[in-house]
DOSE-916821 format. One record per residue (C-alpha): x, y, z negated; residue in one letter. Coordinates in nm, 3 decimals, m for minus. Layout:
X	Y	Z	A
...
END
This chain:
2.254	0.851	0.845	X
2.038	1.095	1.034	X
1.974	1.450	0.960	X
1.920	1.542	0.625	X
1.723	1.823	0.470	X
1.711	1.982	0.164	X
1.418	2.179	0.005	X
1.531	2.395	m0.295	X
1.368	2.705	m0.469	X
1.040	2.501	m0.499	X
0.814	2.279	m0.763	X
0.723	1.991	m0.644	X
0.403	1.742	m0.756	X
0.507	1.375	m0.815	X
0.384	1.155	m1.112	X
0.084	1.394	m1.210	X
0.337	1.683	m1.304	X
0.476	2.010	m1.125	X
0.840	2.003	m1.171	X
1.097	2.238	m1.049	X
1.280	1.985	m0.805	X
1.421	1.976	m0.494	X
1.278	1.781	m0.223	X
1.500	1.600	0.057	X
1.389	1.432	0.379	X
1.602	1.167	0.575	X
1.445	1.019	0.874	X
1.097	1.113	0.833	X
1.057	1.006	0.473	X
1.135	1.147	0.135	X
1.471	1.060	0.017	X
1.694	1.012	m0.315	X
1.907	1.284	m0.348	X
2.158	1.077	m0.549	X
2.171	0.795	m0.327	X
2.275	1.070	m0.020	X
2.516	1.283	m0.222	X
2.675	1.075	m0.434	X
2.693	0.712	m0.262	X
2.679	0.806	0.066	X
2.865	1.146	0.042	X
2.643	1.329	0.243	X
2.566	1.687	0.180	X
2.249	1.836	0.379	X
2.235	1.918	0.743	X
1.949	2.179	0.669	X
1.903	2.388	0.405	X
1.557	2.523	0.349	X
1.463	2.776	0.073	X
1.072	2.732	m0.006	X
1.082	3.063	m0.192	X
0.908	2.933	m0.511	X
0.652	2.780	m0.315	X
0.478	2.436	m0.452	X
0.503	2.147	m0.244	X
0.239	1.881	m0.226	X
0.156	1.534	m0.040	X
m0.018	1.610	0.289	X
m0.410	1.585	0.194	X
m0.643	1.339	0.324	X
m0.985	1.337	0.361	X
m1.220	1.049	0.343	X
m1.534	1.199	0.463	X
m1.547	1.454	0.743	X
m1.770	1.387	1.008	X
m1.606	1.582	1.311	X
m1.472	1.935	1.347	X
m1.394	2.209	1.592	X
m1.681	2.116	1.836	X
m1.605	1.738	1.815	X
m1.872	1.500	1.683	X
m1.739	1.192	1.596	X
m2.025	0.999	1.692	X
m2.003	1.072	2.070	X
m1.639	1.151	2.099	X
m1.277	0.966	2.026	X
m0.936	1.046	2.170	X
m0.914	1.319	2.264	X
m1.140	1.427	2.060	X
m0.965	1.329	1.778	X
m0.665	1.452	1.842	X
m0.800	1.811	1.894	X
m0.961	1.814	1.525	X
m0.599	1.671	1.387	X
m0.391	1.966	1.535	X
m0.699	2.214	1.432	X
m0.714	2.020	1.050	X
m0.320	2.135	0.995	X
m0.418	2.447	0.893	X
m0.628	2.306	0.580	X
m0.293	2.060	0.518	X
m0.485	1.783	0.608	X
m0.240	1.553	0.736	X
m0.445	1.203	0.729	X
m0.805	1.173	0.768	X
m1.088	0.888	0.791	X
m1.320	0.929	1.120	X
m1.681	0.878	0.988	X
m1.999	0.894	1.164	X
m2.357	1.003	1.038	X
m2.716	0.804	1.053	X
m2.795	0.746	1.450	X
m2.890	0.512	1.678	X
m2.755	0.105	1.719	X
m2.583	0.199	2.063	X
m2.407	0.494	1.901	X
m2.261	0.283	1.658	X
m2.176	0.020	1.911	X
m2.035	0.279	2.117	X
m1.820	0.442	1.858	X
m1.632	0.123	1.773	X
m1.518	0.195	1.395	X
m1.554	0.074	1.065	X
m1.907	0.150	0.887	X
m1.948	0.298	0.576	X
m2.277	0.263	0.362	X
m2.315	0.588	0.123	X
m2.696	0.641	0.126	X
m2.882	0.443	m0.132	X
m3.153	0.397	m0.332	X
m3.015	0.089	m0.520	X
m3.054	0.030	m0.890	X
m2.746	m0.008	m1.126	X
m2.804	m0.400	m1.127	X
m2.767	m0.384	m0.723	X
m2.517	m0.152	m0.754	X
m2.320	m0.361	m0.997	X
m2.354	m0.680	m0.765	X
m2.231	m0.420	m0.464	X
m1.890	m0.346	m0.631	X
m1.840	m0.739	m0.730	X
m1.905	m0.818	m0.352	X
m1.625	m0.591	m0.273	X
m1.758	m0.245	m0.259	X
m1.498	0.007	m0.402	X
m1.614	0.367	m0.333	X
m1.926	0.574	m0.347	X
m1.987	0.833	m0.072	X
m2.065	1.194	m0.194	X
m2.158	1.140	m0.557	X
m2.513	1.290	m0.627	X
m2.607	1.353	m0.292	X
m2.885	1.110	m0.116	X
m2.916	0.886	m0.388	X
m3.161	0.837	m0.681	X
m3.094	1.064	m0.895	X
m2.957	0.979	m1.285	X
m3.209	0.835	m1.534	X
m3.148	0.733	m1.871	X
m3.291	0.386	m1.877	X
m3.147	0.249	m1.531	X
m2.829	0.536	m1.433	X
m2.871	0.334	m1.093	X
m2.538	0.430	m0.850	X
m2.446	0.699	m1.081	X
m2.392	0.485	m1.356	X
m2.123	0.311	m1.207	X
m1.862	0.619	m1.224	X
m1.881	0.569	m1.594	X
m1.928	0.157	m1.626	X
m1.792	0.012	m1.350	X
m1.782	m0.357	m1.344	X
m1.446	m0.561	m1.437	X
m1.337	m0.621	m1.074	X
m1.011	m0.668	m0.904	X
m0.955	m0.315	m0.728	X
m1.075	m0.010	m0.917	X
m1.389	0.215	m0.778	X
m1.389	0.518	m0.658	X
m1.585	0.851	m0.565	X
m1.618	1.060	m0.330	X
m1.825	1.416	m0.410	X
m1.810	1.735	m0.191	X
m1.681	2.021	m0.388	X
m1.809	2.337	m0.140	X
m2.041	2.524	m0.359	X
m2.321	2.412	m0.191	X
m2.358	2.050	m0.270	X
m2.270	1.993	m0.584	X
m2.363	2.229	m0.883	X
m2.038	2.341	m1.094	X
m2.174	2.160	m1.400	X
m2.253	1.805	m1.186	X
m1.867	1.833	m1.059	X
m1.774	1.904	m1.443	X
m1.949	1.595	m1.588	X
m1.807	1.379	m1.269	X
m1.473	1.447	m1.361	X
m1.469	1.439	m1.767	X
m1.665	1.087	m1.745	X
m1.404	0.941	m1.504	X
m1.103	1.189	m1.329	X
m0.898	0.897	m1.195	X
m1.145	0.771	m0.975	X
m1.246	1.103	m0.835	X
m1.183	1.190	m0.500	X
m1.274	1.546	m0.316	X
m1.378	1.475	0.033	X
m1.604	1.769	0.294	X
m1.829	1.543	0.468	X
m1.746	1.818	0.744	X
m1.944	1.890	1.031	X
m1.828	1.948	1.406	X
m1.943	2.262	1.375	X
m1.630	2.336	1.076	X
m1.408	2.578	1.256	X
m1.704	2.736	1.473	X
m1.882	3.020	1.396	X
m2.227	3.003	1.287	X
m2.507	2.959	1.577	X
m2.646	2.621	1.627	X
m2.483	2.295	1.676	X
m2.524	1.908	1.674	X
m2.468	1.643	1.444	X
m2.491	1.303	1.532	X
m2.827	1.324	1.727	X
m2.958	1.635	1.572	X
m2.970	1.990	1.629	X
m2.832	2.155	1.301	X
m2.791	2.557	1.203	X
m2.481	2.699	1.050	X
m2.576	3.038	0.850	X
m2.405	3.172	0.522	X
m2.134	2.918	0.566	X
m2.396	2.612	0.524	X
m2.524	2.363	0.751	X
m2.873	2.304	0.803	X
m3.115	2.064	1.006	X
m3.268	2.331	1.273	X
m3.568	2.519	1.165	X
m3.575	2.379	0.809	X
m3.355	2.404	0.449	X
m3.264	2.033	0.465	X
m2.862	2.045	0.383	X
m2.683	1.836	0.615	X
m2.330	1.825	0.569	X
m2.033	2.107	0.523	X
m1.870	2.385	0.672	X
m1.592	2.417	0.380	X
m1.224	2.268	0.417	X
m1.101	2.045	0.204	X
m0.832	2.306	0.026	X
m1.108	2.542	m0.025	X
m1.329	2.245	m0.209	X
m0.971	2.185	m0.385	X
m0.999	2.556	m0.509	X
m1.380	2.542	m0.616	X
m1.314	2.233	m0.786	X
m1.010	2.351	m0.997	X
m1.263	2.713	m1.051	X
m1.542	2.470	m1.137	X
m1.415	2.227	m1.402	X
m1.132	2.421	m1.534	X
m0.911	2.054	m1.466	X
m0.525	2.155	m1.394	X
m0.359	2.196	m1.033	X
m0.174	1.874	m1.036	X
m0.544	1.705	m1.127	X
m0.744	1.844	m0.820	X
m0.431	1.816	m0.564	X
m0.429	1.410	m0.711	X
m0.804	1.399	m0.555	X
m0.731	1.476	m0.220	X
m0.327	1.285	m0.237	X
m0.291	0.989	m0.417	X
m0.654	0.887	m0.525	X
m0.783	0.871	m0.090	X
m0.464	0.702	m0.035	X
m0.553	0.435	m0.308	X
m0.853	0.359	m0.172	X
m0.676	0.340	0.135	X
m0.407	0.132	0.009	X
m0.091	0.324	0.119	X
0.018	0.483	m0.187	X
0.342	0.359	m0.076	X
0.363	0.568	0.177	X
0.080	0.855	0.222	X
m0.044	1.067	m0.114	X
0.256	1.128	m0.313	X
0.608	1.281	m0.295	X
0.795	0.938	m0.413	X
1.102	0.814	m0.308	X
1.050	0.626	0.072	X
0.694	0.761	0.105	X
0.602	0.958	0.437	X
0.732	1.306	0.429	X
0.398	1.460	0.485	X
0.346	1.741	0.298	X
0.178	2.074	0.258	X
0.328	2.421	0.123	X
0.105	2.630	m0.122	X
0.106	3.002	m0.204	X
0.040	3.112	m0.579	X
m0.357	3.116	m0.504	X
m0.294	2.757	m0.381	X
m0.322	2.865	m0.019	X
m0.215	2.669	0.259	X
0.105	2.827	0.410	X
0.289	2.527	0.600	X
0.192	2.162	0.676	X
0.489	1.955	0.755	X
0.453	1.592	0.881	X
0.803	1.371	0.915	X
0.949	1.626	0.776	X
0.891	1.811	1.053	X
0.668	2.173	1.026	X
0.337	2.194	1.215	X
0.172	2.435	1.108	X
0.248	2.801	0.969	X
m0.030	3.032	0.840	X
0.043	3.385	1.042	X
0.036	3.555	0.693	X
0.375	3.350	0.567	X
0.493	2.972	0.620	X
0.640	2.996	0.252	X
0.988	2.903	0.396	X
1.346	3.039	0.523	X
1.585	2.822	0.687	X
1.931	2.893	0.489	X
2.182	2.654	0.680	X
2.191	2.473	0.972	X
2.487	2.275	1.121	X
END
């Protein structure tokens, strides 16, 4: 057996609850603690106290567009390596590439996955959508009809979704801007499991404001929104995804382990790796993020290993090492 750590003086989320456990880490992955001390007779090689911090999966986002001067639509690589190093400091430890509207050789040239969010569609299309094999809506409320009472059109699916094989989700952007407290409150009573907070974040996330480009248009960041040049057309975020966490929990009053489950486990459902990525079980990925007491990011930690400390505190001392 390799090196094995131990995280004590912490609560940890697993199963929807925050419990006051340790966490341990063998070999890049979280580990039983009984199955090391007692059957293996192993005690740790690392003791680290987390000083009462709370420990949560690394977050993933669904929806984010670029970051730190990189536009996904023009740039890979490199690129994307810069805004995963720069995304530590939100705890984002997994995130989905995603590229806006633009032209047929920028899509060609970009080489990834589409995603349709944008729609006009009725309920009846929308219905037919999920039975084809659609299984998440991009940024709830935003370009899309909006609710009415005789055909709910998209919208209506959050709260009858068809009998299919794989559940649907949501994505909505939780920034303040977007999405009205109340619209975020009625989202999440009508159907919290499917709920999933993403930023649909600019390049220009991480930038001051000025102008800046997205996709193949000149955008203005002011007031910490994003705006098509020279008008008051929205177009996209500025916010990070644990400050959308924040406004969310502010918002609809839901409990801690409820918002952190919308950027953890729910992504990583729709993802399929909840064996692995969006929860603190047994065997999954130790990639995980430690919060103050205002739920502020003060570590990330990916394998097990830490990446990122806020200058303020990393929400950690190292008791024992052998």
């Amino acid at each position: 057996m390799n090196i094995v750590t131990k995280f004590f003086n912490c609560n940890i989320l697993k199963d929807g609850k925050i419990l006051a456990h340790d966490l341990w880490v063998v070999d890049g992955r979280i580990a039983n603690p009984e199955i090391i001390f007692y059957d293996n007779k192993k005690v740790p090689d690392i003791e680290i106290d987390c000083l009462g911090s709370l420990i949560t999966p690394g977050f993933i986002d669904l929806q984010i567009n670029g970051a730190f001067g990189v536009d996904f639509t023009h740039h890979s690589g490199d690129g994307l390596d810069k805004v995963r190093k720069g995304l530590l400091q939100y705890g984002v430890t997994g995130f989905c590439p995603t590229i806006v509207t633009t032209t047929s050789s920028n899509y060609h040239e970009a080489s990834i996955d589409i995603s349709l969010g944008h729609t006009t569609s009725d309920m009846e299309t929308s219905i037919q959508a999920v039975k084809n094999g659609a299984t998440f809506i991009t940024h709830l409320f935003n370009a899309m009809l909006p609710f009415h009472h005789r055909d709910p059109g998209l919208l209506g699916l959050i709260a009858c979704p068809p009998t299919v094989e794989k559940p649907l989700f949501f994505g909505i952007i939780a920034d303040g801007t977007h999405t009205h407290p109340a619209a975020l409150k009625i989202a999440h009573k009508v159907n919290p499991k499917g709920l999933i907070l993403v930023t649909d974040a600019l390049s220009a996330i991480g930038l001051p404001n000025g102008i800046h480009y997205l996709g193949d248009k000149q955008i203005e960041v002011k007031n910490s929104k994003a705006y098509i040049a020279n008008t008051n057309t929205l177009c996209g975020s500025v916010t990070s995804l644990d400050e959308c966490m924040r406004y969310f929990i502010k918002s609809t009053n839901c409990s801690v382990a409820e918002a952190i489950e919308t950027i953890t486990l729910h992504p990583a459902q729709v993802l399929g790796i909840q064996q692995f990525k969006g929860t603190l079980n047994y065997g999954a990925d130790a990639d995980f993020v430690f919060l103050g007491q205002k739920l502020n990011v003060q570590s990330t930690w990916i394998n097990g290993q830490c990446v990122f400390e806020h200058k303020s505190g990393a929400g950690y001392i190292v008791k024992k090492s052998t």
